[in-house]
Backbone as CSV, one residue per row, in Angstrom:
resi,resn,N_x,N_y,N_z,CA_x,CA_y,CA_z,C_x,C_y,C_z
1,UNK,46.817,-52.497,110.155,48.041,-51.778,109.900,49.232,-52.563,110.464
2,UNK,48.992,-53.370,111.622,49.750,-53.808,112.559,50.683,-55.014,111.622
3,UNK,49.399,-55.915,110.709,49.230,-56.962,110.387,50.114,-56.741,108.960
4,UNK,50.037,-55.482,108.309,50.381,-55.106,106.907,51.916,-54.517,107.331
5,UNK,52.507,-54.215,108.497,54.207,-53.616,108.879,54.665,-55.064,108.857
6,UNK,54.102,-55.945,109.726,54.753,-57.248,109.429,54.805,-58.575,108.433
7,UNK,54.141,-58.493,108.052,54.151,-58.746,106.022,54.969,-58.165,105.207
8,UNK,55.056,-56.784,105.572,55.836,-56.054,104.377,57.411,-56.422,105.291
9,UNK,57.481,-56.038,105.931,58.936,-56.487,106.754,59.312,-57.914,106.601
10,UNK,58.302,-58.790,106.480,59.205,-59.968,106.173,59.305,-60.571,104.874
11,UNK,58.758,-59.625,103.626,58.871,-59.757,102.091,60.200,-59.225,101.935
12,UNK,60.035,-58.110,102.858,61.273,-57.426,102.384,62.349,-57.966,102.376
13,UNK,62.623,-58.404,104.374,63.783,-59.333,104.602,63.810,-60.224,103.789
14,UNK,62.869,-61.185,103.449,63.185,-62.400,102.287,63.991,-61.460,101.033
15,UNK,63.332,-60.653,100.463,63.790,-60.233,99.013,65.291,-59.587,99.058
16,UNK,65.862,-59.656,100.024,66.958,-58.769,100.172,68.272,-59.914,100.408
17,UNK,69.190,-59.365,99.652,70.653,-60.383,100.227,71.020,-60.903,101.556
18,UNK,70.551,-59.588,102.274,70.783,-59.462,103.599,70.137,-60.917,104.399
19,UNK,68.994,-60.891,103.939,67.857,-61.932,104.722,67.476,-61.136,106.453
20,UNK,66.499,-62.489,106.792,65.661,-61.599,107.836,66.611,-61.962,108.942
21,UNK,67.872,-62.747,108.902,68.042,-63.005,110.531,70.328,-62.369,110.215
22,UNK,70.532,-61.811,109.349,72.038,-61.321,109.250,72.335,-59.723,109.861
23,UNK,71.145,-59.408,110.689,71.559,-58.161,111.290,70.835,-58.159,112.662
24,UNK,71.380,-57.890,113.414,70.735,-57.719,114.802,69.488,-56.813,115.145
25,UNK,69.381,-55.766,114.180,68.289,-54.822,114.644,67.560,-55.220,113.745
26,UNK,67.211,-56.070,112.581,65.988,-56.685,111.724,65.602,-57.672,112.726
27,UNK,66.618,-58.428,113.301,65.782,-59.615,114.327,64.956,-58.629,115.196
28,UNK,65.350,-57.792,116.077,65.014,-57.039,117.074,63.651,-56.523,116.815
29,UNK,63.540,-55.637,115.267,62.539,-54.822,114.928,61.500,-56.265,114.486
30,UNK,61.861,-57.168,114.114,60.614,-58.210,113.664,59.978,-58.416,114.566
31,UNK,61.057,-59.096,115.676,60.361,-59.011,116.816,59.665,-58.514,117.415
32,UNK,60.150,-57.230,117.431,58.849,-56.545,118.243,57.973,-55.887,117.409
33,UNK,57.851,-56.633,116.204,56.596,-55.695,115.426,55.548,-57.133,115.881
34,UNK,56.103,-58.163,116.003,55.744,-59.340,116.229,54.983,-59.238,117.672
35,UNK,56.021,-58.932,118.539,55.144,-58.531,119.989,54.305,-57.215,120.051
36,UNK,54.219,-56.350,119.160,52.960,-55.306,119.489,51.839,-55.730,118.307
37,UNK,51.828,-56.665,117.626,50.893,-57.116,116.196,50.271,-58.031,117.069
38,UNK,50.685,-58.902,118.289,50.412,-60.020,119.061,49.622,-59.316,120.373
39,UNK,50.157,-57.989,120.486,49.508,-57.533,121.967,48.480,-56.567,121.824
40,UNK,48.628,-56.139,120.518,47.623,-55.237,119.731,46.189,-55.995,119.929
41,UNK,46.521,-57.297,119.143,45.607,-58.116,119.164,44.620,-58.608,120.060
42,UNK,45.262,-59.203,121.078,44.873,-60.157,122.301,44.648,-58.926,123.532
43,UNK,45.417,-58.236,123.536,45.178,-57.293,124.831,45.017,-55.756,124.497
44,UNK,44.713,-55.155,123.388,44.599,-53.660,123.479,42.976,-53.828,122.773
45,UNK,42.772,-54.310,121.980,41.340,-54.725,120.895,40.282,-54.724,122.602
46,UNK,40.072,-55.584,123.115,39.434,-56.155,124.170,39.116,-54.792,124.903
47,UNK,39.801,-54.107,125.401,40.009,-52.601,126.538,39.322,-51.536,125.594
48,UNK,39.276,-51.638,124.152,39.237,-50.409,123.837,37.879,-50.852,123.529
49,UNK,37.156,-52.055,123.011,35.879,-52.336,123.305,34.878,-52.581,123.888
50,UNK,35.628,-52.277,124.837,35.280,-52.392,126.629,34.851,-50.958,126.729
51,UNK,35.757,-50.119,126.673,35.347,-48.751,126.649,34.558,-47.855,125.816
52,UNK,34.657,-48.548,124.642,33.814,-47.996,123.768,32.078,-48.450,124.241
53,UNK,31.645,-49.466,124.615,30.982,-49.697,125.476,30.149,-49.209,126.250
54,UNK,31.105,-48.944,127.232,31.274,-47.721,128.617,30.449,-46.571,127.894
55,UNK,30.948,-45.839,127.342,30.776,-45.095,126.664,29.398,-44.326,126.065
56,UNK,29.162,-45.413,125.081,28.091,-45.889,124.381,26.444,-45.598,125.304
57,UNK,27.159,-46.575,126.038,26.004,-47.297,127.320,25.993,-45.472,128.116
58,UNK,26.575,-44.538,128.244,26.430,-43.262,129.450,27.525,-43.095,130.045
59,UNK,27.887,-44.525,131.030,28.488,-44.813,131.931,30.013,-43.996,131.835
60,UNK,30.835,-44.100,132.939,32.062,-43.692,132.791,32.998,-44.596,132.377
61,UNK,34.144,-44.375,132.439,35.387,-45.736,131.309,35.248,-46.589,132.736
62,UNK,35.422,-47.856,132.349,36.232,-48.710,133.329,37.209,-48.540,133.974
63,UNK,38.208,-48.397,133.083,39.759,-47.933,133.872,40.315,-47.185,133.039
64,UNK,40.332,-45.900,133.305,40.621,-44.919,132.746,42.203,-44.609,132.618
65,UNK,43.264,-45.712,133.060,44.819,-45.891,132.772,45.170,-46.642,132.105
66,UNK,44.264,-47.805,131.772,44.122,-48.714,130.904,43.891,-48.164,129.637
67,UNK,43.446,-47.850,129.476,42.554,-47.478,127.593,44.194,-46.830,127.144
68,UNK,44.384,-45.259,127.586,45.838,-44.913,127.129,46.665,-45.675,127.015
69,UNK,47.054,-46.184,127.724,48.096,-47.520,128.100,48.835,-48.166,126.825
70,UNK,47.788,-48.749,126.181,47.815,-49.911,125.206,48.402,-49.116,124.114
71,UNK,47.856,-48.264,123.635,48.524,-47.085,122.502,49.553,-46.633,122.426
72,UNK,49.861,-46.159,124.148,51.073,-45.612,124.290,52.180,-46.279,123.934
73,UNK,52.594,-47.642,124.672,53.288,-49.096,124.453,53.557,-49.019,123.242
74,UNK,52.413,-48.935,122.373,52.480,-49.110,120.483,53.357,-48.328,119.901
75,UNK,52.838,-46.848,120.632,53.460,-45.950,119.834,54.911,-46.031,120.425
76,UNK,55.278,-46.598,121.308,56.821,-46.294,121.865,57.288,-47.008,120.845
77,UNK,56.942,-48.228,121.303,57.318,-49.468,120.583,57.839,-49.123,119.162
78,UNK,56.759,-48.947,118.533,56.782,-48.472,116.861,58.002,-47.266,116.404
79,UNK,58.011,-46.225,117.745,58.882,-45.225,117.426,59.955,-46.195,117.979
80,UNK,60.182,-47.040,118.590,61.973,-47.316,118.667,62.269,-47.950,117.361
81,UNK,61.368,-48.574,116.649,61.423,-49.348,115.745,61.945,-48.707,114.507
82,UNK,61.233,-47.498,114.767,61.344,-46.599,113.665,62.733,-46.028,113.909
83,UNK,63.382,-45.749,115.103,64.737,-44.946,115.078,65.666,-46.270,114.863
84,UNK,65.720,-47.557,115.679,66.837,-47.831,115.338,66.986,-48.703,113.811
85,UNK,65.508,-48.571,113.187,65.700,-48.809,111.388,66.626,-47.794,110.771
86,UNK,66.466,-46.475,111.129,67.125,-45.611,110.467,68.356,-45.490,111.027
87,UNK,68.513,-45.481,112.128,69.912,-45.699,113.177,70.992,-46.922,112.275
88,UNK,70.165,-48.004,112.359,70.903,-48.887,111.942,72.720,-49.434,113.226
89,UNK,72.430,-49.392,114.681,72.967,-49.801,115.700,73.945,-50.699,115.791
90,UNK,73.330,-51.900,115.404,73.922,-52.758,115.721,74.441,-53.550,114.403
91,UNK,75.634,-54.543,114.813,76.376,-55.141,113.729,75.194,-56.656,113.509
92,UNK,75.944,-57.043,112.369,75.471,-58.345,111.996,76.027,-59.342,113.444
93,UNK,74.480,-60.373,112.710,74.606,-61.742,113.638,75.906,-62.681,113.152
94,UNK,76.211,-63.446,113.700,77.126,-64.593,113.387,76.845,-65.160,112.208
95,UNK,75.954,-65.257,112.247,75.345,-65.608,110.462,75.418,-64.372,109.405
96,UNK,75.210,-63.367,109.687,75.534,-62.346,108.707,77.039,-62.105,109.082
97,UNK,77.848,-62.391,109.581,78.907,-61.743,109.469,80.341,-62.488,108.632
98,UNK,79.666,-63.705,107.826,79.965,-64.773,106.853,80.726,-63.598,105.612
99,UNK,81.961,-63.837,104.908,81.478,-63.002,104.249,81.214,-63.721,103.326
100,UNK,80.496,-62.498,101.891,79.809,-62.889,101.060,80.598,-62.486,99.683
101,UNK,79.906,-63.621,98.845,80.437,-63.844,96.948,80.067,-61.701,96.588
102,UNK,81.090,-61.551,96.487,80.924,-60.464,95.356,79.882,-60.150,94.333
103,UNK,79.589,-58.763,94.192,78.171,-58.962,93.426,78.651,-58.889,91.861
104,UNK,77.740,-59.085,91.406,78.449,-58.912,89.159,79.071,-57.458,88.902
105,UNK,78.245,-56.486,89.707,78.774,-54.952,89.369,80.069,-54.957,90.505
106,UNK,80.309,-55.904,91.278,81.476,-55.542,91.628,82.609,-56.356,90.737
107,UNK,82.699,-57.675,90.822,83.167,-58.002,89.843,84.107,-57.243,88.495
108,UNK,82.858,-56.432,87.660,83.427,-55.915,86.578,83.407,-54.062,86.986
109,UNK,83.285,-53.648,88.112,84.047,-52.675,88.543,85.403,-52.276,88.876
110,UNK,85.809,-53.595,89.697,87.173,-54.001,90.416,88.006,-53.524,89.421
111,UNK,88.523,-54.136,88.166,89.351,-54.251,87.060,89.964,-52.661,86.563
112,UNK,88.070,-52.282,86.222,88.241,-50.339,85.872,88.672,-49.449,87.010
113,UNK,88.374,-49.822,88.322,89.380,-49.099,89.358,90.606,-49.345,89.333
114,UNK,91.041,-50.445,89.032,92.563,-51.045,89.170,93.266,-50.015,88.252
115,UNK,92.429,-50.140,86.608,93.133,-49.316,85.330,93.632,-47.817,85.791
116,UNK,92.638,-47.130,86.758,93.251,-45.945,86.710,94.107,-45.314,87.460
C-alpha cells in the first residue's frame, strides 16, 4: 500500500503542470511518504515478525511498546499527509513561483470577458 501512495503520487506530480517540486507541501508530503514507505520497510516489517513469532511460539511479545509504535508513526504520519493535501498550507517553491504561459482556455476566454 505504502509502495502504491508513492507511485501514484509521483505519476501524478509528473502528469500535472504543477510538477513534483513547485509547491512546498508536494515536496513535504513525497517526502514523507518516502520516509514512512522506507521505515515501513526496514524497521516496522522486522518487529511485527518478531512478534508474530512470539506469539505463534506461546511466548509473550518481546516489547510490547514497540509493536504499537511503528503503526502509530504511520498512521500520524499518513494523517498529516492527508490534512495538509487537503489544507493545501503552504505557497510555491522558488521554482513554482515562475510565472507561467497562459493556458489555450485562457487565452480564448480573456477576449469574451473583455466583450462584456
Amino acid at each position: 500500500m505504502a509502495l502504491t501512495t508513492l507511485a501514484s503520487g509521483l505519476v501524478l506530480a509528473l502528469g500535472t503542470p504543477w510538477g513534483p517540486a513547485r509547491h512546498r507541501r508536494v515536496r513535504t508530503t513525497f517526502g514523507l511518504t518516502l520516509a514512512a514507505t522506507t521505515a515501513t520497510a526496514f524497521a516496522l516489517r522486522p518487529d511485527v515478525h518478531a512478534a508474530l513469532a512470539a506469539v505463534t511460539a506461546g511466548a509473550p511479545l518481546p516489547g510490547t511498546v514497540d509493536v504499537p509504535a511503528g503503526p502509530f508513526v504511520s498512521l500520524a504520519a499518513y494523517g498529516f499527509m492527508t490534512v495538509i493535501s487537503l489544507l493545501k498550507p503552504w505557497g510555491p517553491t522558488r521554482r513554482g513561483g515562475r510565472p507561467r504561459r497562459p493556458s489555450r482556455r485562457g487565452e480564448a476566454a480573456a477576449p469574451a470577458a473583455r466583450a462584456r
